[in-house]
C-alpha positions as CSV (number, residue, x, y, z in Angstrom):
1,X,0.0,0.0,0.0
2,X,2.6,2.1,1.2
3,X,4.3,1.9,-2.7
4,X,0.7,2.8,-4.3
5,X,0.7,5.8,-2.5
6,X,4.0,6.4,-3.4
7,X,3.2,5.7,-7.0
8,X,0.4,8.3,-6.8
9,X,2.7,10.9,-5.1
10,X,5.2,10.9,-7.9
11,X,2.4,11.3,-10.7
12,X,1.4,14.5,-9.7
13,X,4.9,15.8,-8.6
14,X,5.7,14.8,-12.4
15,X,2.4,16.6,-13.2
16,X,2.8,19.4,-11.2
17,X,6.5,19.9,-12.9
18,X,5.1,19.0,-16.1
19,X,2.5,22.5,-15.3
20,X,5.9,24.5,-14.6
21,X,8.6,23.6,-16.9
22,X,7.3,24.1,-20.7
23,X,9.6,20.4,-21.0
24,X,10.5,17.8,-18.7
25,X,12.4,14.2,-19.2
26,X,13.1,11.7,-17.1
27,X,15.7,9.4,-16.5
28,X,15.6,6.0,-14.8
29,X,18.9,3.8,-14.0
30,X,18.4,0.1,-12.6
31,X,18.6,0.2,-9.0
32,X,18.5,4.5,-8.4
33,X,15.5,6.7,-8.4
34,X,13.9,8.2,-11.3
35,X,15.3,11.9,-12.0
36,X,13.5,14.5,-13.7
37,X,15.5,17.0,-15.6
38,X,14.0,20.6,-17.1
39,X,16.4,21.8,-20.6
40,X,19.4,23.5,-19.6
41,X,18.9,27.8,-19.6
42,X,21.6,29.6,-22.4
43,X,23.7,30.3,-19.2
44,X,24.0,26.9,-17.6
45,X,24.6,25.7,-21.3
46,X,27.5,28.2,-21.3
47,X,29.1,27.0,-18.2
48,X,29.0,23.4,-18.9
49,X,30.4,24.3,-22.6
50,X,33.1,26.4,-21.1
51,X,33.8,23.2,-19.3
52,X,33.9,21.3,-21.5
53,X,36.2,23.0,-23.4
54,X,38.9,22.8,-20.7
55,X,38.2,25.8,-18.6
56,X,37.7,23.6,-15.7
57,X,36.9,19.7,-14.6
58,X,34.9,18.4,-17.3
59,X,33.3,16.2,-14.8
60,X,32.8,19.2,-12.5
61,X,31.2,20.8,-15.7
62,X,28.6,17.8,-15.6
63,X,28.0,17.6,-12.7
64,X,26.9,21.3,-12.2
65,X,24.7,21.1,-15.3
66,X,23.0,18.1,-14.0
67,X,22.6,19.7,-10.8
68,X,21.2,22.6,-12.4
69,X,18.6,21.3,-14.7
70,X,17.2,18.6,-12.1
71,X,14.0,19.6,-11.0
72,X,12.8,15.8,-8.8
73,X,13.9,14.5,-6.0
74,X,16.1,16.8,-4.7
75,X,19.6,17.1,-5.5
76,X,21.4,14.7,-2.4
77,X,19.2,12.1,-4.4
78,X,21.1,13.0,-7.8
79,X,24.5,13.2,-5.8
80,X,24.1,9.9,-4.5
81,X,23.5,8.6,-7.9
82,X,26.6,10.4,-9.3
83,X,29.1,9.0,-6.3
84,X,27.9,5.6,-6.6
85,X,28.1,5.9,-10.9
86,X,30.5,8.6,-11.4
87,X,31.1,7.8,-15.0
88,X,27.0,8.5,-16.0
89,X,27.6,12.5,-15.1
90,X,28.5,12.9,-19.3
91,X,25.7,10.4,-20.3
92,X,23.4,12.2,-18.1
93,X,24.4,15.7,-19.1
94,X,24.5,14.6,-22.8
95,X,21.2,13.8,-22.5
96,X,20.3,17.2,-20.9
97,X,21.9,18.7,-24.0
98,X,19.2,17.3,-26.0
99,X,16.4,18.8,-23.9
100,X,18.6,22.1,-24.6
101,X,17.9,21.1,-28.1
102,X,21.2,18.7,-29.5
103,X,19.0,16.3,-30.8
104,X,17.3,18.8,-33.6
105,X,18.0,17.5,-37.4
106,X,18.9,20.7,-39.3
107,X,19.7,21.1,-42.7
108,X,21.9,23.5,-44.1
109,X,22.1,24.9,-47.5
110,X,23.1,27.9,-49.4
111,X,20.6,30.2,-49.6
């Protein structure tokens, strides 16, 4: 009973996150709780770029955007993810990059 009500306490979190952020994703792993992420504003995008490019840790860059875009459970939840799987900080924040809008199909031509 206990997990039903559970259950029914995450779907309207999730909906009530759905009403604030114009896009939400989540993330499961096998074994961790489910993490909801909201895309990544032009300035946190910025910061994990300039990361990325060498400016500081790239897994410190990760981390901080995944931090940053998580909007459920609350962030010791995401940081004990992260310490027991350091190595899915890039998959994860790959993944935000998307939501950011990475994963749009373009097509250029000369105009």
């Amino acid at each position: 009973m206990i997990e039903a009500e559970s259950t029914k306490a995450t779907k309207q979190i999730v909906q009530e996150l759905k009403e604030k952020h114009e896009e939400l994703a989540k993330l499961a792993m096998e074994g961790f709780a489910t993490l909801y992420f909201r895309p990544p504003t032009p300035g946190e995008w910025a910061r994990y770029v300039d990361g990325v490019k060498g400016k500081g840790s790239l897994q410190s860059a990760g981390k901080q955007l995944v931090l940053a875009c998580l909007v459920h459970p609350a962030a010791d939840v995401a940081e004990e993810v992260l310490r027991k799987k350091p190595a899915a900080v890039m998959p994860i924040a790959d993944a935000i990059g998307q939501l950011g809008g990475g994963d749009q199909e373009l097509e250029l031509s000369k105009a």
